[in-house]
N, C-alpha and C positions, 0 to 999 in steps of 0.2 A: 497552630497547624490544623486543629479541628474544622475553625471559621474557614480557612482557607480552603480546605478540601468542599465543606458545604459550596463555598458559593461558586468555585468551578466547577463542583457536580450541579447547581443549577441552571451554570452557565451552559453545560454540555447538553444539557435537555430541552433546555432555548435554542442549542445551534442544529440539534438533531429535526427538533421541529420545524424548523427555518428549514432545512434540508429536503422535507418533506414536502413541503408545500412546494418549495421552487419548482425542485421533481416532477410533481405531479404537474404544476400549471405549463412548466414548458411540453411535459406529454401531453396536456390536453390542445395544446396551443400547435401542434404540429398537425398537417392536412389527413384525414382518414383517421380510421380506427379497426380494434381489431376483425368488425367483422368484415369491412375492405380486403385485412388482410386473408384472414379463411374464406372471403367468395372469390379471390381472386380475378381474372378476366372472364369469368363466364356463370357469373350472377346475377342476380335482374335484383331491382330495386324492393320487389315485395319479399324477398326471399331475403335481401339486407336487411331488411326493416324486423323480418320476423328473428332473427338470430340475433338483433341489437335488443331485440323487448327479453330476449331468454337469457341476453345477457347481461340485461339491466344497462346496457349502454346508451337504454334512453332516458335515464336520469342525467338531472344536472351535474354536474362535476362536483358542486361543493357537496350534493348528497352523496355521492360516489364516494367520494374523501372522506366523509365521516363516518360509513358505514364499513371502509375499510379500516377506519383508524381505530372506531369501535370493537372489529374484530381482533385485531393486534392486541389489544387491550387487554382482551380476555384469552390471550395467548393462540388464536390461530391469523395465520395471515391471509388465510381465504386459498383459493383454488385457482388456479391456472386459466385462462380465458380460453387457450388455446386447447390444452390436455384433457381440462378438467380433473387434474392430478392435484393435490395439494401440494403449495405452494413451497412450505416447510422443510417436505420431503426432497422435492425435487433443490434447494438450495443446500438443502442439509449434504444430499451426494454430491453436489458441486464443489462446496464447500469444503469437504475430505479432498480431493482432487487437490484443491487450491493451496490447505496447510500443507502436503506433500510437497510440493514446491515450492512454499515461502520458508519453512523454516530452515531447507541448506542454505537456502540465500543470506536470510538473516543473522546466521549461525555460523556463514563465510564473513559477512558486512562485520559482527561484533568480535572476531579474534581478529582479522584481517588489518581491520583500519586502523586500532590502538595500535598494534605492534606499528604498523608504515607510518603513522601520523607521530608516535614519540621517538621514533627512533631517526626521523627526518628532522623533526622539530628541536633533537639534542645535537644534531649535526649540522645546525642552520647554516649555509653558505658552502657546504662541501660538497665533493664530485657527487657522494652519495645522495644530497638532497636534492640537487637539482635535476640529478639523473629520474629516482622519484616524481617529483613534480611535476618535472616534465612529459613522463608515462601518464600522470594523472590529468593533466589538460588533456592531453591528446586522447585518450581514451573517453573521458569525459563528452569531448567532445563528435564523438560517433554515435551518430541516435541508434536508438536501440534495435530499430527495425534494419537498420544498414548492418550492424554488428552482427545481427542475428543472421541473413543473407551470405555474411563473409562467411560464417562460421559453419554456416549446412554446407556451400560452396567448398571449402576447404577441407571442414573434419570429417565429411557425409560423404559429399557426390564425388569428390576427386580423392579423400584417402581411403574411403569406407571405414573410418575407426567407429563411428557412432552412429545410433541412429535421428533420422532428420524429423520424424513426426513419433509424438504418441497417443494417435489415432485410434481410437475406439478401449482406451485404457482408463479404469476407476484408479480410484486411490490405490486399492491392494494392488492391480495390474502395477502401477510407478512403481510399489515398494516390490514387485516382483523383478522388475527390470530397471536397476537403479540405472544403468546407460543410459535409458532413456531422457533421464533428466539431466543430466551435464550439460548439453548445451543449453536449455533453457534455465538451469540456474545461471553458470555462466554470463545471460545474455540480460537477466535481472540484477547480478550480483555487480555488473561494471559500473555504472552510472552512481550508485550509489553508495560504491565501496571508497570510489576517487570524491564526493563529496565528503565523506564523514573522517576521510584520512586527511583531505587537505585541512578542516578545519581542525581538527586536533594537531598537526604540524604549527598552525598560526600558534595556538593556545598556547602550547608546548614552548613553541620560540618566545613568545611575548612575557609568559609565566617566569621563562629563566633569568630573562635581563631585566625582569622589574625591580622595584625597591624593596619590597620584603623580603625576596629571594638575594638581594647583597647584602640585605641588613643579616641574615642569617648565618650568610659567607662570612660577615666580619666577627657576628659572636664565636666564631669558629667551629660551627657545623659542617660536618664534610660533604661534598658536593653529592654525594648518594642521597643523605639523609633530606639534604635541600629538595631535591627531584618528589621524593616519596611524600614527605610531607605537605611541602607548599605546589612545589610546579606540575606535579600531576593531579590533585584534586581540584585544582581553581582552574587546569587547563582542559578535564573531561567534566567539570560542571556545563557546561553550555553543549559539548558532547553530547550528552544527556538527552537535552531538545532537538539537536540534527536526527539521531539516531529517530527520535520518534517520527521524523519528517521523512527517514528512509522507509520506513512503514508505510506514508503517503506516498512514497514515491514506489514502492511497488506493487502498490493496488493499482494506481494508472501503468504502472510495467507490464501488469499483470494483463490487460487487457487488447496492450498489440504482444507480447511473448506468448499468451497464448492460443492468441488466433493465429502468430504463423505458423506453432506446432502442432496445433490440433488438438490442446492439451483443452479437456472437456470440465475447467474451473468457473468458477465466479465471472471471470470475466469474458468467457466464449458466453458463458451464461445472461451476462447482463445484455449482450452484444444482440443477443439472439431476441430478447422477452421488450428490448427498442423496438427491431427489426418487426416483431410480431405484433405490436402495440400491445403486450400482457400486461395490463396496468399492476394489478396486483403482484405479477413478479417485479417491475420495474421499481415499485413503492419497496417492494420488500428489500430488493438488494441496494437501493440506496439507503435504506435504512443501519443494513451491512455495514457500506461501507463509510455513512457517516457516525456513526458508533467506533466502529475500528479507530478509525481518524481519531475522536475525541478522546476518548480512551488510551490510548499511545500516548497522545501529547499530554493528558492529565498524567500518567505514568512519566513523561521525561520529566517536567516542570517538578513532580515530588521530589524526585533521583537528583535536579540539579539544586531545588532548594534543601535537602539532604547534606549533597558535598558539599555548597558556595552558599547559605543562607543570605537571603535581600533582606534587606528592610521591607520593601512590598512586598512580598510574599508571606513576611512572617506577622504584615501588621493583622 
């Protein structure tokens, strides 16, 4: 288990680097920069020239990258192109915004989908499963931005139950007005409640009508004992890894839920420091988000080699 964990923690620092570099070369590969962006329409070219030397943007790119990467290093991620604010800080209050809002999601996604995914999965073929399944395609398949629109449309503009934006709201402001966040959990919690319940439903079905699960039946263990032992540990092993992939999937949630709310996260954030060409923010928060990513799924891979140990995994 040791080896194992070494060599996907050195995996992860290979794929975090790889992340980096892309990042950075598609930002630089994209037309202008940021001081196009602060002269806007009514700059002249010496007056570009003089705000690109103060902001070192007329260095090469790869020196650019190392002297960011440098700084990372030594634990600052450098200053904001735009603000001139540290980079740290301004991600760090982003950041509180962001965990306010992912962990009802994650904390709906992990009691939600076990309970719908075994309790479908012990019912394979009945009115109850199919009825399930079929809420779960169909919901699935409403992208999120559409979902989100029904949902201000319905529970906002035409019942007034809730409100539609939380516009100009920190972390404490969310945790002051938990309203506020129903829809937007809500509108992350769907997509990725119906992928982690359908496939624990497969597990669940598959697990019960195997051959160690009859073989069990016939030493005459009773059908409880069968479920708890064999068909729910080998059915929420592979669970395990979706669940980490619902982590991937509401970082990219994250970043159309909340630009329609105005909810002032990670991902308005990253939307923003594109939009502004802030290298140094755009480096940092992908660093974010390819970290998070790694991390999750080095997390799911231990949890499933835990319950269901592989041969590879454990060579």
């Amino acid at each position: 288990m040791h080896r194992y964990v070494a060599r996907r923690s050195a995996l992860a620092l290979g794929q975090c680097f790889f992340a980096l570099v892309v990042v950075f070369a598609l930002d630089s590969l994209v037309p202008g920069d940021t001081a196009d962006v602060l002269q806007g329409d009514h700059g002249n070219p010496q007056q570009a020239a003089a705000l690109r030397d103060r902001l070192g943007l007329d260095e090469p790119a790869w020196q650019r990258f190392w002297h960011w990467l440098g700084s990372l290093l030594a634990g600052d991620p450098g200053r904001s192109l735009v603000t001139g604010l540290p980079v740290g800080d301004e991600i760090g209050r982003r950041l509180a915004v962001s965990v306010v809002l992912a962990l009802p999601a994650l904390a709906l996604v992990a009691l939600l989908a076990p309970a719908l995914g075994v309790v479908a999965g012990l019912r394979e073929g009945t009115r109850l499963d199919r009825a399930l399944s079929a809420a779960a395609v169909l919901l699935h398949s409403v992208p999120e931005f559409v979902l989100a629109m029904l949902l201000i449309a319905s529970l906002s503009v035409a019942a007034g139950l809730l409100p539609a934006t939380a516009a100009g709201l920190d972390g404490a402001g969310l945790l002051a007005q938990p309203s506020v966040l129903v829809l937007p959990v809500l509108v992350l919690t769907a997509r990725q409640l119906c992928d982690l319940a359908r496939q624990i439903r497969v597990g669940v079905a598959e697990q019960r009508g195997s051959a160690p699960a009859e073989h069990l039946r016939l030493l005459g263990l009773p059908e409880r004992r069968v479920v708890l032992r064999h068909v729910l540990p080998n059915a929420l092993a592979p669970a395990s890894q979706q669940f980490a992939r619902c982590v991937e999937g509401l970082l990219g949630g994250a970043l159309v839920v909340e630009s329609l709310f105005s909810v002032q996260g990670v991902g308005t954030g990253f939307i923003q420091a594109v939009q502004n060409r802030d290298t140094p923010q755009v480096q940092t928060y992908a660093l974010l988000f390819a970290g998070t990513v790694v991390v999750v799924n080095l997390a799911g891979d231990l949890v499933s080699h835990r319950l269901a140990p592989s041969k590879e995994a454990s060579a």
